[in-house]
N, C-alpha and C positions, 0 to 999 in steps of 0.2 A: 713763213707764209704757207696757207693750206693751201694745199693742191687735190682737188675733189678727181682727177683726173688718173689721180695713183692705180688704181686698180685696172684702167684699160693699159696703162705702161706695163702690168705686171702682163698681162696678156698679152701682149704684143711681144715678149721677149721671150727668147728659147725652148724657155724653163720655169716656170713656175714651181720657186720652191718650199711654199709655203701652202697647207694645205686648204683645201674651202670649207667653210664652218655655214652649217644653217641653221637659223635662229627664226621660230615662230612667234605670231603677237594674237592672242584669239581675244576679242572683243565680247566678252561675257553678256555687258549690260552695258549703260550709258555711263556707271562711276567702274566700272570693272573690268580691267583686262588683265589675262594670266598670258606669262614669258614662259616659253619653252625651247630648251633645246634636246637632238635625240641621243644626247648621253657619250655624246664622239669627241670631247676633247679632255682628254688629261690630264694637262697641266695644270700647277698650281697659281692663282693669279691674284692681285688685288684688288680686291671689291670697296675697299673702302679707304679714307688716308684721315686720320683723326691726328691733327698734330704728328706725334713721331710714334704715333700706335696707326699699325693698318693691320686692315682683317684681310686675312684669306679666304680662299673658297670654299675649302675643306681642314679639317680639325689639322695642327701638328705641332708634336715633340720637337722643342726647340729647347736647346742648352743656352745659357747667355755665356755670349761672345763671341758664335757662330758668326761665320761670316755668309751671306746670302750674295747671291747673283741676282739681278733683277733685270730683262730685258724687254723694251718695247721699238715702241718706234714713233718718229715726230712726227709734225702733222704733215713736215714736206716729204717725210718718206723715208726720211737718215735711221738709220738704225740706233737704239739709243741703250747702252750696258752700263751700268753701276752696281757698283758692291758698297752692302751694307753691314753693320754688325750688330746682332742682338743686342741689344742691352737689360733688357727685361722682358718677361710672358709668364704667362700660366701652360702650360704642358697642358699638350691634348685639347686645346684649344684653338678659336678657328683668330685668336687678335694675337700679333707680336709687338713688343717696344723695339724699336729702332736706333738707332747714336740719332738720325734726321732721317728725313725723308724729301730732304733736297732735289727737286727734277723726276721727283715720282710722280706715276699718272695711275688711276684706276685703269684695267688691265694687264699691267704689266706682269709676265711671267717670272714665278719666283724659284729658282733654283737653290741648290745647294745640302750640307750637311744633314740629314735631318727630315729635307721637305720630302714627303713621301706620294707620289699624283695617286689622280683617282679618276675613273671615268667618269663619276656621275657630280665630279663640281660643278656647281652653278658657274652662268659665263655672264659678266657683267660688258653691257656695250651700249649705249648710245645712252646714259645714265640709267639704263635697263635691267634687272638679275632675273636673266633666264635661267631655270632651274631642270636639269636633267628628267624626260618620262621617255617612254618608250613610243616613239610618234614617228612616221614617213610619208611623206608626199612623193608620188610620182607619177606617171603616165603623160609628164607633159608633151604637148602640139601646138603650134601655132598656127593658126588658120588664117590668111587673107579672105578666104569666103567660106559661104558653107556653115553647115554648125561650129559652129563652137567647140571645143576641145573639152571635154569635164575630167580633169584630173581626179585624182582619189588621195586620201588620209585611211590611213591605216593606223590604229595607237591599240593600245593593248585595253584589253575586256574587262578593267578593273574600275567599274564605278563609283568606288568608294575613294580612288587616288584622288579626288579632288573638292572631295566632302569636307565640310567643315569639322566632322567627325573625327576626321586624322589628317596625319600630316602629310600631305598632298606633292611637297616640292621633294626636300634632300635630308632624309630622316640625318644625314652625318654632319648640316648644315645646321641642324634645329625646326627647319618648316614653319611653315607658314597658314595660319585656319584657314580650309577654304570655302567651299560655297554649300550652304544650305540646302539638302536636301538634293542634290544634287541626282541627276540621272541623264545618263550619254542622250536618249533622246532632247536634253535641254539644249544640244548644242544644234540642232537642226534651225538654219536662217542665221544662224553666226555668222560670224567675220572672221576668216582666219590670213592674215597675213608671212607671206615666205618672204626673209629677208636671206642672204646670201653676202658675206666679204668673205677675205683669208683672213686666217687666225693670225699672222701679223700684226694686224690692224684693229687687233680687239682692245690696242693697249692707247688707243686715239681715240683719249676721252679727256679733254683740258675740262676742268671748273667751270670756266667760263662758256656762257653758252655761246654769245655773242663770234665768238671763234673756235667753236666746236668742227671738227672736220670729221664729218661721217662719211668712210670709203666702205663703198660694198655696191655690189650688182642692183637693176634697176626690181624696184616692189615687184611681187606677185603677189594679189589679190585676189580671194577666192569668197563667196557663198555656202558654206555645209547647206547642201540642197538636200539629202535624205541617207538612210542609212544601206547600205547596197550590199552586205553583206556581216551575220552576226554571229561569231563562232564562240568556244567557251575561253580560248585563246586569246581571238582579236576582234578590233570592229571596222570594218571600212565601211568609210563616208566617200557618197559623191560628191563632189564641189562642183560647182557651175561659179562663171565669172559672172560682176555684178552686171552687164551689160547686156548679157544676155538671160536677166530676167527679166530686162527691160524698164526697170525702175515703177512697175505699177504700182501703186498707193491707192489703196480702199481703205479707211482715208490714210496717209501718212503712213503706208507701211508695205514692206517687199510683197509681191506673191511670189510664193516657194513650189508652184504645180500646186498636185493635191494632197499634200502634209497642211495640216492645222496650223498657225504660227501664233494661234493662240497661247498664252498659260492656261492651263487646269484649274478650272473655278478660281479663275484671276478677278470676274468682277464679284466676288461671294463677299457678303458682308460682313461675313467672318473670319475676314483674314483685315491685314492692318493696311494695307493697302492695298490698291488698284493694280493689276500687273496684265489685264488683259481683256478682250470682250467678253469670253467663256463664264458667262451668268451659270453652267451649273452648281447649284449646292454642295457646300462642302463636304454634309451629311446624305446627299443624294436623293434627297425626300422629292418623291412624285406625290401629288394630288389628284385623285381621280374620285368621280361621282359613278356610285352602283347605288340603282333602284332609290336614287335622290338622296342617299348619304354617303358622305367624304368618307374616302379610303385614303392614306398612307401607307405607302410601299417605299422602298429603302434600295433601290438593284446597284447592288456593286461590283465594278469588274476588274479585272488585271489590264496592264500594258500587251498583254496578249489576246481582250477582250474575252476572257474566259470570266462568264459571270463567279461570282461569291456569295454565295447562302450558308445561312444559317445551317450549322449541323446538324440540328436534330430534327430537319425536315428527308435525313434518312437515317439516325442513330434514333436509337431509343432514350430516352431522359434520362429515364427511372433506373437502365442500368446501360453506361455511355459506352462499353465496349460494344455491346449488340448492334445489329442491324433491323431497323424496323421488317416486323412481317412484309415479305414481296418484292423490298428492295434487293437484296443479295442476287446480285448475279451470279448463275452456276460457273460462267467461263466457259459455257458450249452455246448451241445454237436451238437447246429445247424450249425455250420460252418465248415469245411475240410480246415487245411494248409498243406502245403507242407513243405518239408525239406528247412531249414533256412529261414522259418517266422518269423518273429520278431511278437510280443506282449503284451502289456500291460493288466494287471487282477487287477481288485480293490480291494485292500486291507479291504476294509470294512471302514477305519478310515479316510477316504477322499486322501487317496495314492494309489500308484499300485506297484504291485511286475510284473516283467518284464520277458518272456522266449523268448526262441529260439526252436521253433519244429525241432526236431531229426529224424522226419520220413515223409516221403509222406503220405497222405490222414488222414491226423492224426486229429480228431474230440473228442478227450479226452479234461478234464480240467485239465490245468497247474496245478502239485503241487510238491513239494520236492521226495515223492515219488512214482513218474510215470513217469518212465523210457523214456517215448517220448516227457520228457519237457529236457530243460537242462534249469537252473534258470539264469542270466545275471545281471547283475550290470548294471548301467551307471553314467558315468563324464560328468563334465560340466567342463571348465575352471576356473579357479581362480581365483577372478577380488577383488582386495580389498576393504573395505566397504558391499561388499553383504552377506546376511545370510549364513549360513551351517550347516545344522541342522542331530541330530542322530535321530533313531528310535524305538521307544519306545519297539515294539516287537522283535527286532531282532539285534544286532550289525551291521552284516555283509549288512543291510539295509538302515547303516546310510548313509549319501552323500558322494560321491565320487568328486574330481576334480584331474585334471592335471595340472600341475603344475613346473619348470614355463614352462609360452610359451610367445610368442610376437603378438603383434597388436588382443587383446581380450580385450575391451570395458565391455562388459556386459556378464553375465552368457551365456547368448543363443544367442555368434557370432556366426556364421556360417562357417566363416575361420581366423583361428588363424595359427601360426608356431609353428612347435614343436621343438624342441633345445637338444640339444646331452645330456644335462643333465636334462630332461623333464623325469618326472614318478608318477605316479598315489598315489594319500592320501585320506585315507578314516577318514573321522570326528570323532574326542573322544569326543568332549566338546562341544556342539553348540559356534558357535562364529562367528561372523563378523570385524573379526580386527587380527587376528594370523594368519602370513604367514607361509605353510606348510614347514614341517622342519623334520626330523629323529630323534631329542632331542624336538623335543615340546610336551607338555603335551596337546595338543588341536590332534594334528594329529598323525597319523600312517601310516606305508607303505600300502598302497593298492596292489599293481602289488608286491605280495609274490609268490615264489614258491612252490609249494605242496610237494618238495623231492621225487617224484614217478615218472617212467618209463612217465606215461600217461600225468604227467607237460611237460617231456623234451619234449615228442610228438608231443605233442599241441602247442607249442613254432618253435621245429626246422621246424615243416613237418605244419607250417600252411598255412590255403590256404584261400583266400578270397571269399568270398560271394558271386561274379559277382565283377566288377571293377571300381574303382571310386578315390576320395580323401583320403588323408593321416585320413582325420576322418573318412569315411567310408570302418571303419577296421571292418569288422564282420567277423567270421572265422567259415569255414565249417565243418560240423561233418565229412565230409569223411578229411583223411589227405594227405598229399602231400607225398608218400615214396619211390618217385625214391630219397628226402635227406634224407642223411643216418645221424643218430646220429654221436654227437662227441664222440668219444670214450674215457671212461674213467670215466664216471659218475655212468654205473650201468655193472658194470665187472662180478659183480654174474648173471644176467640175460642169458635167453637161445638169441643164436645169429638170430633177427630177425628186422626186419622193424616197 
């Protein structure tokens, strides 16, 4: 008979000798949830029971005729030990053959000759395989009044751990593909659940669901409400409980504050489906009328709202290391620009980092932070066979292109078409052969959203430079705000322009 009550017994007695395991559930999407645990338990366990073949957690050299130890525990608590003997496997694999597997349960820990533990084995529990990342939650409180308590997640600064790109779970398990295009700001308005038992009880998993006995501490349920700190190490996330965001729905959906909880040109009609209100273009195309005829402008920005322009609105075409006349900054203080000068500053390493002056008469030197620079990007087109190289100081430095377009020759044409499913890739891998892609492991989205009031800004209300071609998209610090946002993206914000 189960006893769902085992776990407050364990507490109540002297000594608790079995350690606490915690096991995360993050609810991706409506068909998608990934299992996580932080990599804390060692042992080797049963994840699966195939007739008289069961798989382990992690790979292992097995002779046949070894004898193994297997120990769990039943659902009323008994402690439960049997010995098995190899009869057949493949070496360095995660299946063995067994004589039976009589009174075995997924979880059970497998001891003996041979089995070798590991930290980062997946932990199968509740018909669940949590797979090892580097993740903690803590700061918890409990309040009877008052605010609310907002705990934090902290997981490690690797966006690509969960990419469909590679493999996400237990490279020593096989992995699993995971999510498309994937970027840590996706997980802002998630659902992350903390589940809590002792590793005893990891091995109280019967077949049957109908008398399944799930022993573990009561849910903790949390909101990813915004990112609260971003280093090249880690990321910590604030969680807010769901109750204290109060359930508002505009129509049918959380408010998060003032984070977007939009997808990124989710309703664009060139993408396959629907994923969100955020109508902008995928290709970023604004239409604007000067002096009675339609202008096409193209502004595209990074996740850190730093616009992206075309290169050779400061290199020269005709020979692409140069600097156009005017642009080169000397790196002193002899020269005054005006508001939306463009310029190149020499990196020191034989490159340039590139700005845009914010302010009239402005004789300062460009840097990250000095307020009368704003830092720029720039693309080049995409021409296959040509280099594309990252930066050794800085990611957000590496090359940028555009990608696709039509009638582009070489890096530095002058007029290319831009195409309804045209959009900006910034380089992961130097490489001159890999065409820009959402799942390639060479590229990444370049033209990301920042999720703040000041991206949808810069987007809906942007105004151009002076007037020119579809490449000469440079966009001015002052905004356009006789257009009004689309409504619906930042509903906690005060009502303004």
């Amino acid at each position: 008979m189960s006893n769902p009550n085992l776990i407050v017994t364990d507490l109540q007695s002297l000594e608790v000798i079995s350690p606490s395991v915690s096991l995360y559930e993050l609810e991706y999407d409506s068909t998608t949830t990934l299992y996580f645990h932080p990599g804390l338990s060692s042992a080797v366990r049963i994840t699966n029971i195939n007739g008289s073949t069961i798989t382990t957690s992690s790979s292992q050299r097995m002779s046949v005729g070894a004898t193994l130890t297997l120990k769990g525990f039943a659902t009323d608590g008994s402690e439960v030990s049997l010995s098995k003997t190899v009869d057949g496997g493949n070496p360095n694999t995660n299946t063995l053959v067994l004589n039976n597997s009589t009174d075995l349960t997924v979880g059970m820990i497998v001891t003996g000759p041979g089995i070798t533990d590991t930290e980062y084995s997946p932990i199968t529990y509740d018909g669940n395989t949590y797979h090892a990342m580097p993740l903690e939650m803590g700061n918890f409180q409990i309040n009877t009044e008052g605010v609310q308590n907002r705990p934090t997640l902290t997981i490690g600064n690797v966006e690509s751990i969960i990419r469909r790109s590679s493999v996400f779970q237990n490279a020593k398990d096989g992995g699993t593909d995971g999510i498309t295009g994937f970027s840590l700001d996706n997980l802002i308005g998630k659902r992350i659940t903390k589940r809590q038992t002792l590793e005893k009880y990891l091995s109280i998993d019967p077949s049957t669901v109908s008398t399944k006995a799930v022993v573990e501490y009561p849910k903790r349920v949390y909101i990813i409400d915004r990112i609260k700190q971003k280093t090249s190490q880690f990321v910590v996330f604030e969680l807010a409980n769901p109750f204290d965001l109060e359930s508002i729905k505009l129509p049918a959906r959380q408010v998060i504050g003032k984070y977007c909880p939009w997808a990124y040109q989710g309703m664009s009609l060139a993408f396959e489906t629907i994923t969100g209100a955020c109508n902008w273009e995928q290709n970023s195309e604004v239409l604007t009328i000067e002096a009675d005829t339609e202008k096409k402008y193209y502004p595209f920005f990074t996740e850190y709202d730093d616009p992206i322009i075309w290169k050779y609105l400061i290199h020269d075409s005709s020979s692409p290391s140069n600097i156009l006349s005017g642009k080169l900054h000397s790196g002193g203080t002899g020269t005054s620009y005006n508001s939306g000068n463009l310029v190149a500053l020499s990196d020191g390493s034989g490159g340039y980092t590139y700005w845009r002056s914010d302010i009239n008469s402005n004789n300062t030197v460009p840097a990250s932070n000095n307020s009368r620079w704003q830092e720029v990007r720039v693309y080049e087109p995409f021409v296959s066979g040509q280099t594309y190289s990252t930066n050794s100081s800085h990611h957000m430095r590496n090359d940028y292109v555009i990608y696709p377009v039509d009638n582009a020759s070489s890096k530095s044409d002058t007029t290319f078409d831009i195409l309804n499913s045209t959009s900006i890739y910034r380089v992961v891998i130097t490489n001159n052969s890999e065409t820009p892609d959402d799942k390639s492991n060479y590229w990444t989205r370049g033209d990301v959203c920042g999720k703040l009031l000041k991206s949808c800004k810069i987007r809906y209300q942007f105004f151009p430079v002076g007037s020119g071609t579809a490449q000469n998209t440079l966009p001015k610090i002052e905004l356009d705000t006789k257009q009004a946002l689309p409504f619906g993206g930042f509903p906690g914000s005060r009502k303004y322009k």
